[in-house]
N, C-alpha and C positions, 0 to 999 in steps of 0.2 A: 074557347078551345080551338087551337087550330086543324083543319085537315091537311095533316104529311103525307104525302105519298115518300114511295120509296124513289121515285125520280126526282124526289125536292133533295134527299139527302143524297142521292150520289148524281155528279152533275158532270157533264164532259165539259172541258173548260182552258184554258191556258194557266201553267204556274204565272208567278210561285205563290201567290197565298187566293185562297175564296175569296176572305174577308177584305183583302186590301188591294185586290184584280181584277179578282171574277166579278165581284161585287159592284165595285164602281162600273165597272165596262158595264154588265147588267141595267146601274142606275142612268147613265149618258143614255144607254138605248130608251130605258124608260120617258127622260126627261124629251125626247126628241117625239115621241110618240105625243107625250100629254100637250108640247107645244104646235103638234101638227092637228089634234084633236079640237085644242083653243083657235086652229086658224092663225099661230104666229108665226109656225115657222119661216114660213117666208118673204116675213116681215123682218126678220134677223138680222143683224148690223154687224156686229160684235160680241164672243163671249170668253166669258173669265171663271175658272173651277178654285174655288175655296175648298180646301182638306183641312179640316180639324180633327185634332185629338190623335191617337193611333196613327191613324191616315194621313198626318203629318208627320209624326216622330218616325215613323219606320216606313215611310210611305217608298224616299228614294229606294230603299234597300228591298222595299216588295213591288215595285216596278207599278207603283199605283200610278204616276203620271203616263206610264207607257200605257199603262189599263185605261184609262179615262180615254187619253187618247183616239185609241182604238175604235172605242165605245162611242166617240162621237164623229168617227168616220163613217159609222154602220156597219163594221166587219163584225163575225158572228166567231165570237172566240171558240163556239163549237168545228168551225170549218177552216177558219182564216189559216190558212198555209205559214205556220210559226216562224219558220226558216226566214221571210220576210220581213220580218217586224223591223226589225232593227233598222234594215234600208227606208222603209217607211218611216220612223220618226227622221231620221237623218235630214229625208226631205224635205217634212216640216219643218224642222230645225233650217234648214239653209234657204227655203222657200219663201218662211215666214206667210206661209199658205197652209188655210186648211180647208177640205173638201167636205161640211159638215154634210156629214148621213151620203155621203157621195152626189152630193147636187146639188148643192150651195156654197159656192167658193166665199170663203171669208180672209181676211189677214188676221192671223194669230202669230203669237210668238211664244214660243213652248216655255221658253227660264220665264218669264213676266205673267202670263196669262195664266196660268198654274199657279196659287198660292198656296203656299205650306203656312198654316197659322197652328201652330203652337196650343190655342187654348182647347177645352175641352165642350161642348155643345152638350147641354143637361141631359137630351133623351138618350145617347150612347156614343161607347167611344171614339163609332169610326162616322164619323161626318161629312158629308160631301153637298156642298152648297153648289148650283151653277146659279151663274144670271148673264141672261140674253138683254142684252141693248137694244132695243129695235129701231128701225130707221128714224121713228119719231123720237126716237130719244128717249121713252118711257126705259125703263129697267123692270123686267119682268125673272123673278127671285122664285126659287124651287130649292129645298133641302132634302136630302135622305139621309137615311143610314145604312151602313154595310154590316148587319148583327151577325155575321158567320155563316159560313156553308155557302155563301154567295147568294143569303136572302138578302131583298131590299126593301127597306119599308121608307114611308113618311113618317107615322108616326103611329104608337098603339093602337088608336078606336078606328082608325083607319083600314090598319091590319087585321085586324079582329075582323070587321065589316064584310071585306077580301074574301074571307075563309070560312065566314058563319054558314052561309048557303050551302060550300062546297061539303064543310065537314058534315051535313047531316044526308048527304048522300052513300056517307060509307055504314054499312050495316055492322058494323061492329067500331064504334066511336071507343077510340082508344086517349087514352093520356096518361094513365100510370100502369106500371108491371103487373098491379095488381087485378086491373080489367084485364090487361092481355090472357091473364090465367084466368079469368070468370070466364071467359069467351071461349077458351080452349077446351075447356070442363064442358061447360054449354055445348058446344058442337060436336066434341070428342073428339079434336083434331089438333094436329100441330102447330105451334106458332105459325109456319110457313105459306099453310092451309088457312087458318082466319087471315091472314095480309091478302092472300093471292084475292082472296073473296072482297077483301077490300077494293085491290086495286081493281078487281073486273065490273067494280060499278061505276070506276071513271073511264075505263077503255077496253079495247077488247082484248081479245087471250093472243092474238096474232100479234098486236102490235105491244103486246107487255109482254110477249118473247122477241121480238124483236129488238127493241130497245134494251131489254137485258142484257141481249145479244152484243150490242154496240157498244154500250157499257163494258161487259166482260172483255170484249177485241181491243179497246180504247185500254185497258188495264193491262191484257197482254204484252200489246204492240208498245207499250210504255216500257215494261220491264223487257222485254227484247230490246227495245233501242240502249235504254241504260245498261244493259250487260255486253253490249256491240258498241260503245262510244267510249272512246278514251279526249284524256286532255285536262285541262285547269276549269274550272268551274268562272261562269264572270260574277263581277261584282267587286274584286279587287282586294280578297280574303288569299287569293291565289291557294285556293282548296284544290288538289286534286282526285278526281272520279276516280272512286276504287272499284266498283263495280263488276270493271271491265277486270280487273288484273283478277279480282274472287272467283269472277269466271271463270276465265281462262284457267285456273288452278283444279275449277273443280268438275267443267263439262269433259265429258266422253268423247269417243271415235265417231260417235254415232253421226253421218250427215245431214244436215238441214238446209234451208234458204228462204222459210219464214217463220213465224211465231209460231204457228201451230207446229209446225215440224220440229221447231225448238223444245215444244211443250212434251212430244212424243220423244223426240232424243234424250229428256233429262228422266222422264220415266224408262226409257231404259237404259241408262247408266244406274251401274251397281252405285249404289248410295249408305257409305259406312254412317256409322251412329254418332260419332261426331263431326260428320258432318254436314248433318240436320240443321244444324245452329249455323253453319256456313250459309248453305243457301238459303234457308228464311232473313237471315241478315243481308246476302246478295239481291235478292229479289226487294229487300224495302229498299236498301240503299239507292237502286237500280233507278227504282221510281220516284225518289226526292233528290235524286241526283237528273232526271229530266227535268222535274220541275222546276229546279232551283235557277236553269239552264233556260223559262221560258218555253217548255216543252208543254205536249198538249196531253193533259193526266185527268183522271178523275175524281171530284172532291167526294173524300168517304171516309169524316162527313166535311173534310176541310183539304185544301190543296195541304198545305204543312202537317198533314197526318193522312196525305193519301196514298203510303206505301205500306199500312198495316194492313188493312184489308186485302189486297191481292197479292201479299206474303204469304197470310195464311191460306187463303185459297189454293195459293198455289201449292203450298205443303200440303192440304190434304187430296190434290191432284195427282203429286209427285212422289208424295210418301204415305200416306194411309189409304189412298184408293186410285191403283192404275186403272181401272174401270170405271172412273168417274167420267161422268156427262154434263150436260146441257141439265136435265134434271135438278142434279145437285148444284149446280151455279147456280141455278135459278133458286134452290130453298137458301141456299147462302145469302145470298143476295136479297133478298126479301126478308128474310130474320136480320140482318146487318142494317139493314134501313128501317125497320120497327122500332130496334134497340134506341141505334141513332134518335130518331123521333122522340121517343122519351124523355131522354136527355136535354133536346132540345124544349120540347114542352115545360119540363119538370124545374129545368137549370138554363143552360147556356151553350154552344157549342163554339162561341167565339171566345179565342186566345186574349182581346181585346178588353174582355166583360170579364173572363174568368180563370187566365192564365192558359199556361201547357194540359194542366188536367184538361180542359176543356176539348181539348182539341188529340192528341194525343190519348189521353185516359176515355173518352170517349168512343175512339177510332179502335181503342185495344179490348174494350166491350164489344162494341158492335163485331171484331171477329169472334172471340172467345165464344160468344153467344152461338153467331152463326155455325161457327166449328164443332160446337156439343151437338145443333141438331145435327147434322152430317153423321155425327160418331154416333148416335143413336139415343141420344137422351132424351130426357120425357122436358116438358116445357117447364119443369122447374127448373128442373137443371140446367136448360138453357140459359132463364135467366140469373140462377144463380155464378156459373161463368162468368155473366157479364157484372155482375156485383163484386167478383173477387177482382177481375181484372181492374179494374174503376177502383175499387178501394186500394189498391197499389201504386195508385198514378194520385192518388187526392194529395193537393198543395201543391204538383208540380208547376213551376212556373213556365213563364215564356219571357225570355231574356237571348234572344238573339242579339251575337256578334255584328256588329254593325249595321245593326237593321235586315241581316240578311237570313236568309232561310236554309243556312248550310251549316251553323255551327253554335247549337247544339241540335239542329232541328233534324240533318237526315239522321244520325247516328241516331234519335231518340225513337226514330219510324222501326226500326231493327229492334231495339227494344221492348219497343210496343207490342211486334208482333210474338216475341218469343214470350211474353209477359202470356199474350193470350191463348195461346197454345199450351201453355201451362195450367192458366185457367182454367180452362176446358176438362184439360186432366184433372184438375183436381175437383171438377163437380162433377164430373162422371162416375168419382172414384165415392164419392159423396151421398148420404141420402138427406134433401133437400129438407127434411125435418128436421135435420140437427143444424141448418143454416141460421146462426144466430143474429146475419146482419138481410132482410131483404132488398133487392133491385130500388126499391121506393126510398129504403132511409138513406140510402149511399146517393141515388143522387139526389135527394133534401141535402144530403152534406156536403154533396159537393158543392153545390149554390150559396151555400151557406160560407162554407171556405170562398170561395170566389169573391163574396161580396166582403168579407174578411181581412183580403189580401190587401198587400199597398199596391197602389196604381205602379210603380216604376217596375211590377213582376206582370204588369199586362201587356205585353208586346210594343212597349214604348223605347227599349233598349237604355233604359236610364239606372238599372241595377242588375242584378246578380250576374252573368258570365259576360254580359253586355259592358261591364264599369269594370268588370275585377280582370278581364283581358285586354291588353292592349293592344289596337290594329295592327302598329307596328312588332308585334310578337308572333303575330299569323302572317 
């Protein structure tokens, strides 16, 4: 069993996907560590990045070679100033120079030294090979995989090995919905209350407000930018940001001149009743309209599903409690990434291995969940939210337009969220005894569906809106 924190499930990071970005830049940093650890890297000659699977079929359109890239520059996708990327590969591109880790100038050539291979690698679907040439001529071979949410493994017994140690550090060892509620019972406390307990045995309470805190800003400053940027989205779909014009229709007199004062001007604009569904759709759109853009968003629990969660947050900041705090982020946010865990544990959270439910139908859990604690439910209810929500996404695929992460993906973020906010409502409204599906069977069934599906509905872009639309129609 693995130990999840809730910083595994929500991560700061660059779009547009975990799985096919965050992940590989993740593995290049990893690969550059293990070859400084063996004493080679500065034996290094030459290297060359193999993508298979996933990571190949949709790789152009998720900016995985931009992502590797990156990654084996040593820029920190939590910090690297977004705005620049673009002039940076250009460079390599025209340089035919790369500065691996910042201090070993090597010759690369970005179209040749990058391979897209087609075939599929037996441990999973997103594959990333490097191998270093070293001056001796030897070839020294490193594989990972990118299993979602921007985890990187080698290979299972490996991963297991990783996390054995760490998970028996958490006092309350969780892996189905079903412990979470033993544990609750046991303590007599909230979902919120056994994670917090969890997480204060890997660090302290300052610095797991702090980071929440970063988090929360990072999720802000996101939907601020996407409600403030107009223009066509890249990629060559020539989708344009709606974001910005939802705004514009829907914000008040009230003035501002950052996020938080954003956040206080839309609490006090009068907010009629249909147009609740406005801005929870403005606000996801807001955030997979950065990312799609290469914007710097947080995965929760995936860049392509990270504008459910701080939709809904944001609704119950902006419409069920103008007196919400730091407090309430932080129970949010904490039951959001237990949920998430689960899933992960139980199923899959990669679009890769398990379609759109995976990633999406997940992401509309993890809020619903976190939304019922807020509105005052008891831990069943919690998790039965996250059960309805997840049972309304099971079988959705992932069939992105041209490989890209704009169509069907932001539109599906808005749905997600209103799915979960619905949810909520209706376990609230609910007594958790007459729940005839629990948290545990739904995602058994999800995984079950996942491993079901045909590979061309795993984010390979080889069937449903991916074949049945023509590029030249968008």
């Amino acid at each position: 069993m693995e130990c999840i924190s809730v910083f595994d499930m929500l991560k700061i990071g660059v779009g547009p996907s975990s799985s096919h970005t965050l992940g590989p830049w993740r593995a290049a940093e990893r690969w550059i560590a293990e070859l400084k650890e063996q004493q080679l890297f500065s034996k290094v000659n030459k290297i060359q990045v193999d993508l298979y699977g996933s990571l190949s079929l949709t790789g152009k359109g998720h900016a995985t070679d931009i992502a590797v890239v990156m990654g084996l520059l040593g820029a920190d996708p939590e910090t690297v100033p977004t705005e620049g990327i673009d002039s940076i590969i250009e460079n390599i591109k025209a340089s035919r120079k790369l500065d691996f880790d910042g201090s070993l100038k090597l010759g690369f050539e970005f179209e040749k030294d990058i391979v897209f291979k087609k075939e599929f690698l037996p441990f999973h679907s997103n594959g990333i090979r490097f191998t270093a040439i070293l001056k001796s001529g030897d070839a020294h071979t490193e594989t990972y995989y990118s299993i979602g949410g921007g985890f990187v493994v080698k290979e299972e017994l490996e991963h297991a090995r990783e996390n054995k140690a760490t998970f028996k550090t958490f006092p309350f060892p969780i892996k189905t919905g079903e412990e979470l509620l033993f544990y609750c019972d046991q303590q007599n406390s909230s979902i919120s209350e056994v994670v917090l307990k969890n997480e204060q045995s890997l660090r302290s309470d300052a610095l797991i407000d702090s980071e929440l805190k970063r988090i929360w800003n990072t999720m802000l400053e996101c939907m601020y930018t996407g409600c403030h940027t107009q223009g066509i989205l890249p990629g060559g779909l020539n989708v344009k940001r709606r974001a910005f014009n939802m705004h514009e229709k829907l914000k008040g007199s009230h003035p501002y001149s950052n996020p938080q004062e954003w956040l206080e001007s839309i609490r006090e604009t009068e907010v009629k009743f249909r147009q609740i569904i406005k801005w929870v759709s403005c606000f996801a759109l807001s955030v997979n309209e950065v990312n799609a853009s290469l914007g710097r968003v947080v995965t929760a629990p995936t860049n392509g599903s990270a504008g459910v969660i701080p939709a809904v947050l944001m609704y119950y900041l902006v419409i069920e409690n103008h007196d919400g705090n730091f407090e309430d982020i932080k129970k949010f946010l904490l039951v959001a990434g237990e949920i998430g865990s689960i899933f992960k544990k139980g199923a899959t959270i990669s679009a890769a291995m398990g379609g759109c439910q995976a990633e999406i139908g997940v992401s509309s859990a993890m809020a619903a969940g976190a939304l019922t604690e807020l509105m005052g439910g008891t831990p069943e209810q919690v998790l039965m939210a996250a059960e309805i929500a997840m049972e309304h996404h099971l079988g959705l695929t992932c069939d992105p337009i041209g490989g890209l992460v704009q169509v069907p993906c932001i539109e599906r973020n808005a749905m997600g969220a209103i799915k979960a906010i619905n949810a909520a409502e209706l376990a609230m409204d609910t007594d958790p005894k007459e729940a005839k599906v629990p948290l545990d069977k739904v995602v058994n069934t999800m995984w079950e569906t996942a491993k079901d599906m045909n590979s061309k509905y795993k984010e390979t872009s080889e069937g449903g809106l991916a074949v049945g639309v023509f590029l030249s129609d968008c």
